[in-house]
N, C-alpha and C positions, 0 to 999 in steps of 0.2 A: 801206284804212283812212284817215279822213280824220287826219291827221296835228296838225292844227290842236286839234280834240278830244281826241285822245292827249293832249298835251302840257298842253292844260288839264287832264284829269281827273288826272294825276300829279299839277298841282299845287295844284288840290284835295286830293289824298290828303297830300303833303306840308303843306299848311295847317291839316286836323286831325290831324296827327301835330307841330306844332310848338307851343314852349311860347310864354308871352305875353311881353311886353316884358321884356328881362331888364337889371339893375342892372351895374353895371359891374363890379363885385366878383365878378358870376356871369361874367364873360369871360375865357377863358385868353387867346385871342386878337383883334385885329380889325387888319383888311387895307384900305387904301383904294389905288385906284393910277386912273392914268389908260386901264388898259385890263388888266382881271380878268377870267378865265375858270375857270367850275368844271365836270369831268367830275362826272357822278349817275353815270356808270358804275363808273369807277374810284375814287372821292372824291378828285380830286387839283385844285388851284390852281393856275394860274399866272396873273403880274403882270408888268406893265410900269411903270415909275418908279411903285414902291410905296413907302406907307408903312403901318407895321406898328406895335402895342402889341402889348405882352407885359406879364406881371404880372412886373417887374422892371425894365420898361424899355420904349425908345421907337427905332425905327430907321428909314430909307430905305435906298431900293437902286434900279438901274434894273432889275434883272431879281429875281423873285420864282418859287420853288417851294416849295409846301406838298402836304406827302401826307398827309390824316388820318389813315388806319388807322398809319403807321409815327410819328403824332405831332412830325413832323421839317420845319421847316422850314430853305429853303435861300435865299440872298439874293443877289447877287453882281453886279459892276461897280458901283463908288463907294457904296462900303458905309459908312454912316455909323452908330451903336451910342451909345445913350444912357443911361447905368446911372448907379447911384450912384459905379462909381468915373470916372466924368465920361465926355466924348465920345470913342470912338475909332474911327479909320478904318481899312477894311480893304477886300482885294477878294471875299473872301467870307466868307459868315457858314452857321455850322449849328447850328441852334438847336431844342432837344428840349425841345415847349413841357410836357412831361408834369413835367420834374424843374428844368427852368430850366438844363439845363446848357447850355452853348453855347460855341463854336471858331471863331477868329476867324484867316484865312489874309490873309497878305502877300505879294504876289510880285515879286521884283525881279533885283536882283543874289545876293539869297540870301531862303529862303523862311523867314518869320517868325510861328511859331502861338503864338496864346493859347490858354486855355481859361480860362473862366470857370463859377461853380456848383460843385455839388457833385461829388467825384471817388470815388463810389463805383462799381463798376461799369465802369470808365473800358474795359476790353480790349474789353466787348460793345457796349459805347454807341461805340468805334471803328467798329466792323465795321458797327453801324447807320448811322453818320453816313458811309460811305464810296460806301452804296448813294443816297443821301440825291439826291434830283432827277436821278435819270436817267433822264430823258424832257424830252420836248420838249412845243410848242405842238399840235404833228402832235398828238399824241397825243390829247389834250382835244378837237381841231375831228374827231377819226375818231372820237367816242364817239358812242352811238344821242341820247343825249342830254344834253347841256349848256349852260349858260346864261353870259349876261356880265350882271355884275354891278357896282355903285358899289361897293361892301362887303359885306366878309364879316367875318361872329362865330363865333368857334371857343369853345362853350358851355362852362363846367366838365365836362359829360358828355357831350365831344364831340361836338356838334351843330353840324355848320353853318348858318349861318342869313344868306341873302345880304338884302342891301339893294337896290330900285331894280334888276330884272333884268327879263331878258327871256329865253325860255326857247327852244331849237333843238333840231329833230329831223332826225336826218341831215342836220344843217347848215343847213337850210332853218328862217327866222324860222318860228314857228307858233305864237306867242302871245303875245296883248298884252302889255303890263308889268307885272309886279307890284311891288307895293311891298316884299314880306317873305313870306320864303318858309323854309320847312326843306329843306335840300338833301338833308341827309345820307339818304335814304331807302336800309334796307337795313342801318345800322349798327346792331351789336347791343348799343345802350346802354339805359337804363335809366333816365330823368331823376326828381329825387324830383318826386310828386305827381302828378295825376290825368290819366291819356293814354286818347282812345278811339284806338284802337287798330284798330276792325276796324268797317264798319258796309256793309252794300249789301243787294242786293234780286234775285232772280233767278226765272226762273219755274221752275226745276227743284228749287231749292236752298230757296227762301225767303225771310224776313227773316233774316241773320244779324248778330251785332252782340259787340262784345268791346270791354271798358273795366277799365282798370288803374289801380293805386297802389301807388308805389313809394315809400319813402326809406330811405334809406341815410345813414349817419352814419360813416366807415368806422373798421374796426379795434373800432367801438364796437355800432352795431345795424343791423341790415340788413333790411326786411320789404320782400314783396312780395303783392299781392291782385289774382285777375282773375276777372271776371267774364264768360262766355261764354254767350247767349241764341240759341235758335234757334227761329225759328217756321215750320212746315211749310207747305212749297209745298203745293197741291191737285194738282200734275201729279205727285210721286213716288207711283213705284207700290209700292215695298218697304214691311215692313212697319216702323212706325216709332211715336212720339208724336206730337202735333201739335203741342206745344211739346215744352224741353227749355232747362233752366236747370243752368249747371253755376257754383262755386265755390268757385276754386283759394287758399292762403294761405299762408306760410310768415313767422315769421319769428325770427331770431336775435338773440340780446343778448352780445356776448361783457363779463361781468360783470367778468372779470381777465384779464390773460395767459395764463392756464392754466384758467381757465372759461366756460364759456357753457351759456343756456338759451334752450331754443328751442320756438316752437311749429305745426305742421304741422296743417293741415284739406283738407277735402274734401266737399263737397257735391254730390247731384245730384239732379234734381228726381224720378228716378225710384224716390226711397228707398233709394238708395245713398249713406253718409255713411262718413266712416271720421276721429279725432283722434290727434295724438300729440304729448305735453306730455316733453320730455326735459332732464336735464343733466347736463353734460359737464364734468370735473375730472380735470388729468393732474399728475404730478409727476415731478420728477427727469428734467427736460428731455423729458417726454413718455416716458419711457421705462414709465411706470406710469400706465395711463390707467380711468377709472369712469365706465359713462354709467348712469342711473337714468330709468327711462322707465313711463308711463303710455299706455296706447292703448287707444280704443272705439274697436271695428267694427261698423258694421251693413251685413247683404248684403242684398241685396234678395230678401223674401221669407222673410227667416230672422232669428231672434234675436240680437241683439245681444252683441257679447263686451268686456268688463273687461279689458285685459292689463295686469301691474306685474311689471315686468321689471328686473334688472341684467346686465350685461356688464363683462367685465375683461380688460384686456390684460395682461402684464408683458414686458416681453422685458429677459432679463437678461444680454444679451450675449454672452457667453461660454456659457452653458448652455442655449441657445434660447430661443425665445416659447410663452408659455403664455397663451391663452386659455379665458373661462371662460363662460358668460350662461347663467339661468334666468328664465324666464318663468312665469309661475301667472296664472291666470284664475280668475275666482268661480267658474265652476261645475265649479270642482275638475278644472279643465283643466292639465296640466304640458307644458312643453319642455325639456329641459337639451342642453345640448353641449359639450364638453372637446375642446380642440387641442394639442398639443403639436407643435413642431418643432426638432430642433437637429442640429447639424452635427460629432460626437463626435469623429471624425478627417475627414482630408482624404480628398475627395472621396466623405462615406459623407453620407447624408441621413436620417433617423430621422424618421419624422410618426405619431403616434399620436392616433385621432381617436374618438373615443365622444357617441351622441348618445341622449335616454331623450326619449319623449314616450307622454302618456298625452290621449286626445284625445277627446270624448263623439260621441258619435253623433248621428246626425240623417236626417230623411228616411228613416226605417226601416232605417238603419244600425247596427249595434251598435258600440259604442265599442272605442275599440282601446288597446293599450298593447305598444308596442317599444320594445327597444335594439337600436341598432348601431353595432356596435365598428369598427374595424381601426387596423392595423399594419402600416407599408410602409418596410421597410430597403435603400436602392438606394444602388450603387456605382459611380461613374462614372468610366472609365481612357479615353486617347486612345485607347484598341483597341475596346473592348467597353463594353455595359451590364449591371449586373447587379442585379438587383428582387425580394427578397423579399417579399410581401401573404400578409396573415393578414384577413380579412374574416365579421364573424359578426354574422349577424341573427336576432332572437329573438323571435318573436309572444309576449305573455305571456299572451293572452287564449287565444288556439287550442294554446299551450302547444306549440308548435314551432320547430326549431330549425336552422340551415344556416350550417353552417359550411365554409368556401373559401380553404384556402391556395393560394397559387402561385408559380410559378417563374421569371420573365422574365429569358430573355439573348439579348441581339442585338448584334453587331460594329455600329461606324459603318462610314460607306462608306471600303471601301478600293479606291484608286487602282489601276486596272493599266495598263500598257504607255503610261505616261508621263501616264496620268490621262486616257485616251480614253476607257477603259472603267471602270464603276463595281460590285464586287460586295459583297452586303448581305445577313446570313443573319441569323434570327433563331426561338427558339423558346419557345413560354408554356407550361406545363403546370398547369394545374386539377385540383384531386382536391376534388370537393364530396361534403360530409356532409350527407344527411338526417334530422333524428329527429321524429318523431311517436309518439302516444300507443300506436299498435299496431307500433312498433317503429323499426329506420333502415334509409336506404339508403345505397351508395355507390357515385357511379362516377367517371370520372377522361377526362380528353381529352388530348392532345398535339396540338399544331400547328407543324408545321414549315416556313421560307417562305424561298428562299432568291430573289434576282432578281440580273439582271445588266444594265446598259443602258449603251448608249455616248453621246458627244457625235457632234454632225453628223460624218460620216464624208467629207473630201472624195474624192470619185471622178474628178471635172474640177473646170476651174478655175467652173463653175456650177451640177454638181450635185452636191449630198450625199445620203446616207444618217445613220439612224440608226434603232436599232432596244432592245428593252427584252424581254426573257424573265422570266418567271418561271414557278415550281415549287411547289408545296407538297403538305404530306402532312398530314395529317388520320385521328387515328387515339384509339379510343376504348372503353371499357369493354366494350360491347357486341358489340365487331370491325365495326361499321358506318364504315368507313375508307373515306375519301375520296384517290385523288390526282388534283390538278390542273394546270395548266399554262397558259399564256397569251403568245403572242407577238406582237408591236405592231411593225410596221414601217412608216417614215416616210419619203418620197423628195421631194427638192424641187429643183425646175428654174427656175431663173434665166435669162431671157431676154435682160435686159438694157431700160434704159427704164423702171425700176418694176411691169416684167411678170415674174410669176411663176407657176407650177403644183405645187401639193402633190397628193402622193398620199398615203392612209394604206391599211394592210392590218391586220385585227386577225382573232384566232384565238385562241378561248378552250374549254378541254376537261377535262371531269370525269366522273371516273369512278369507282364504288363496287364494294370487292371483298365480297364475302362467303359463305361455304360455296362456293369454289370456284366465284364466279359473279363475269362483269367485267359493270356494266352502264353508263351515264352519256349525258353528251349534247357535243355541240360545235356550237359556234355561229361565224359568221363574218360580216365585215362590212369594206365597201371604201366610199372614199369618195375624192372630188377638189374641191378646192380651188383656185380661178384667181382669184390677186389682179392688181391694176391698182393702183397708184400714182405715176404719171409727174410730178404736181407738189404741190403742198401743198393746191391748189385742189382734187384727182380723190383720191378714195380708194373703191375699192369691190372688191367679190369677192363669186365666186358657189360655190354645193355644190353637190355631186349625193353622193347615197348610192346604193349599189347592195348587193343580198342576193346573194350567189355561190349560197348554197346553193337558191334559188328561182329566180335568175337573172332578177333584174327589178328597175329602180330602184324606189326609193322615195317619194324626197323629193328637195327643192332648198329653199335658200335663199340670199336675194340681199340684200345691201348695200349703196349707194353713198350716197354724201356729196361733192358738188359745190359748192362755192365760188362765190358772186356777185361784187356787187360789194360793197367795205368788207368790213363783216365779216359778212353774210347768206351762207347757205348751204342748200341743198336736200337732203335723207337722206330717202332710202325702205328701208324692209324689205319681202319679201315670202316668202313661202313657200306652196310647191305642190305637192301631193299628188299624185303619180303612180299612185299604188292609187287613190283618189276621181277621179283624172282633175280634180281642179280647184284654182283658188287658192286656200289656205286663209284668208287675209288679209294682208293691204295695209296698210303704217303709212306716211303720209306727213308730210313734217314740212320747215316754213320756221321757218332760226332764224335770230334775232341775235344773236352774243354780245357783249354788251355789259359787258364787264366783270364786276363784281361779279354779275348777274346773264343770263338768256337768257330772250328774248320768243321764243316758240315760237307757230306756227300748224300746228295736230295733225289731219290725218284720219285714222280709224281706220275700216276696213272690217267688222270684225266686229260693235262695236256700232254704226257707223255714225253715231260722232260728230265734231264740228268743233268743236275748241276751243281757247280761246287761253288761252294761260299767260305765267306770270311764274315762273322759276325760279332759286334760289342756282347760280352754277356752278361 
């Protein structure tokens, strides 16, 4: 890949994604030094005899660290600091440009800290400002990509935006100089006003293209609008449109401290739209909360629905929360639902939950109308669990009825012979009621499950065991009784050098009694595992599955991930079919990690594509 192109189409991409000349008053930050370097991988800064503004103040330093994402810069040897309460020197500075707070260190005969700003916060903004520039130059010149720069602007909505750079790819110069550039590619901010966002051209894909607007006012209004166009390649062979216009919208007003209204749309060009107009009013410290809402839906292909809806919270502390919301629709559409929860004594849980909806028909459906109730009283001790449920649902159209209590107790695990071994029993029993028009039925289940499993078992000083049983019984109305059983053993051999061999054994068996007849099935299954990891560079491991009871493998599948040079690395998967006699596919993959994100070059053998990506990692 010509490297020289990379490095320009980034910054292309970063130039329509950056905003236009900005006022000084939109700068949290700006940096000039005689020798700046910005990671696009990691977002991080470092300087050499910099000088730095802050909305507060004015400083130098000969050594400079700036991490956008942690918002934290870091200054240190011949720290000079320029504020309202006048000039002070120090040998280092740590300056959190998000709240203006800032710690100013002296070291001598005895170490001498200020802080300046606000001290709310003060234990976590420690713990932040402790990690605060720990990395080096190294670091920035090993990124896939990063640039040196005259200056840099650190935006109100954290954007960087360098001055006079030049931009490197794997350390090699690859692109002229730009005047003004947006670094931060990859941060997930949000600037007010109108950003394209997404625009290219491909012969599989299309024209695609995405443009947004944003403002935010905070604490006060918050909207956001995108707009997403796609126009169809002639090579896709699925079935599709030939265009496709989608638009997304939201936006919020908080009117008081304790209210807000808000409004939510949705557009799509294939007659898919759907609104929702709501607000929101809480009292008594949120403890009583009312949201009131309006929604029109249209599906595609179907009529349109009216919803006006309310919802209630209360939680009354002491006596649980209660929830409440109905909805109604014009065409005589209903949903209700009632929650209750509360906690009567210690360790006992009471949730009672009822929901009615009456719903029209369509498409040659008949309309329907249910309730469903339940009631779930469970008691939780360090030994055991124990779970009353009451469950009933009620067709009102088909005038039937099913109601299902039950019975849930199961121990937690208990420890044996020093917490090697862990055993765990537990059982549910069902008694379901039926009623219909020509009468009811009933019948009833029990299920009983007890297992046992240990930790690695050392046998030498490199091989372990470990192994997992379990039992159950299955038993019912009918006498159609089940019991089953299942044992999993695990052997792993240590070689030594990052080389190792698992073996697994599984053995699984069921069987139904009835009228004095045993009948069922058992099934089994072995497999081996040989990993390799001798350095941080090699990691790989291969299977084999084998069928005992057939007496022939199966399958294989293979791993590895090998390390280049910096930070490139090569991972293939493969897996092969030993019944077909052949490979079933091949995933091969060159990646870079490059910080915030991984430039990936993918072959895939099944559908026999090559493609490069850009991934979060």
């Amino acid at each position: 890949m010509n490297l020289r192109a990379t490095a320009i189409g980034l910054a292309v991409l970063g130039w329509l994604g950056s905003a236009p000349a900005l006022a000084a008053a939109d700068i949290r930050l700006r940096v000039e030094g005689e020798y700046l370097a910005f990671s696009f991988d990691n977002n991080l800064l470092y300087g050499e005899k910099a000088v730095f503004r802050f909305q507060g103040g004015q400083g130098s330093s000969r050594y400079l660290k700036f991490d956008l994402a942690a918002r934290l810069l870091r200054a240190y040897g011949g720290v000079s600091l320029e504020t309202a309460e006048g000039i002070l020197q120090a040998d280092e500075l740590i300056l959190d440009i998000s709240t203006g707070r800032a710690r100013l260190t002296t070291y001598g005969d005895s170490v001498e800290v200020r802080t300046l700003g606000p001290a709310e916060g003060a234990d976590e903004w420690d713990k932040r400002a402790a990690a605060a520039g720990d990395w080096g130059l190294d670091k920035i010149r090993q990124s896939f990509l990063y640039a040196t720069v005259r200056a840099v602007e650190i935006t109100q909505d954290y954007e960087a935006v360098g001055h006079d750079l030049a931009l490197f790819v794997e350390g090699m110069l690859a692109s002229v100089g730009f005047k003004k550039l947006n670094m931060s590619i990859g941060e997930s901010v949000r600037p007010n006003g109108f950003r394209l966002n997404k625009v290219w051209y491909t012969h599989t894909q299309g024209l695609v293209g995405r443009v947004s607007y944003t403002y935010e006012n905070p604490q006060v209004l918050t909207s956001y609008t995108e707009v997403n166009y796609e126009e169809r390649s002639f090579l896709k062979n699925d079935v599709g449109l030939d265009r496709q216009f989608d638009l997304r919208t939201a936006t919020t007003w908080n009117t008081s401290p304790t209210a807000a209204l808000g409004l939510e749309g949705n557009y799509n060009s294939s007659s898919l739209a759907d609104a929702r107009l709501w607000f929101d009013k809480s009292w008594a410290e949120r403890a009583v909360s009312l949201r009131a809402q309006v929604a029109l839906n249209k599906p595609v292909g179907r009529t349109g629905e009216t919803w006006f809806g309310l919802q209630s919270r209360w939680d009354t502390r002491k006596y649980g929360i209660v929830n409440l919301a109905a909805r109604y629709e014009t065409r005589n559409q209903w949903l209700a639902d009632f929650d209750y929860n509360a906690s009567p004594l210690r360790n006992v849980l009471v949730t009672l939950k009822s929901v009615y909806s009456r719903l029209a028909g369509g498409a040659g459906r008949n309309a329907s109308e249910i309730f469903d109730g339940g009631l779930v009283v469970s008691y939780t001790s360090p030994v055991f669990n124990l779970a009353s449920d009451y469950r009933l649902h009620y067709d009102l159209v088909e005038d039937q009825m099913l109601s299902q209590p039950q019975l849930r107790l199961g121990t937690n695990p208990i420890a044996l012979y020093g917490g090697l071994l862990r055993l765990e029993l537990r059982n549910v029993f069902i008694h379901n009621t039926i009623r219909r028009e020509d009468g009811r039925s009933q019948t009833y289940t029990n299920n009983t499950a007890l297992s046992l499993s240990s930790l690695p078992l050392a046998v030498s000083r490199r091989l372990s065991l470990k192994f997992a049983l379990t039992l159950e019984q299955f038993l019912e109305k009918e006498s159609r009784n089940f019991t089953s059983g299942g044992l999993i053993l695990n052997a792993r051999q240590a070689f030594g050098g990052g080389l190792s061999l698992e073996g697994f054994y599984s053995v699984q068996s069921r069987r139904r009694t009835q009228g004095g007849l045993i009948e069922g099935t058992t099934s089994e299954d072995m497999s081996a595992v040989f990993r390799a990891n001798p350095s941080d560079r090699l990691n790989a491991w291969v299977s084999l599955s084998y069928d005992p009871k057939r007496g022939r493998l199966t399958e294989s599948f293979g791993d590895i991930s090998l390390g280049l040079i910096k930070n490139w690395q090569v991972h293939s998967l493969l897996n092969y079919d030993f019944l077909l006699r052949k490979i079933r596919n091949i995933d091969l993959y060159i990646i870079r990690q490059a910080g915030r994100f991984q430039l990936r070059l993918v072959w895939r053998s099944l559908s026999k594509q090559i493609l490069l990506e850009l991934v979060p990692s």
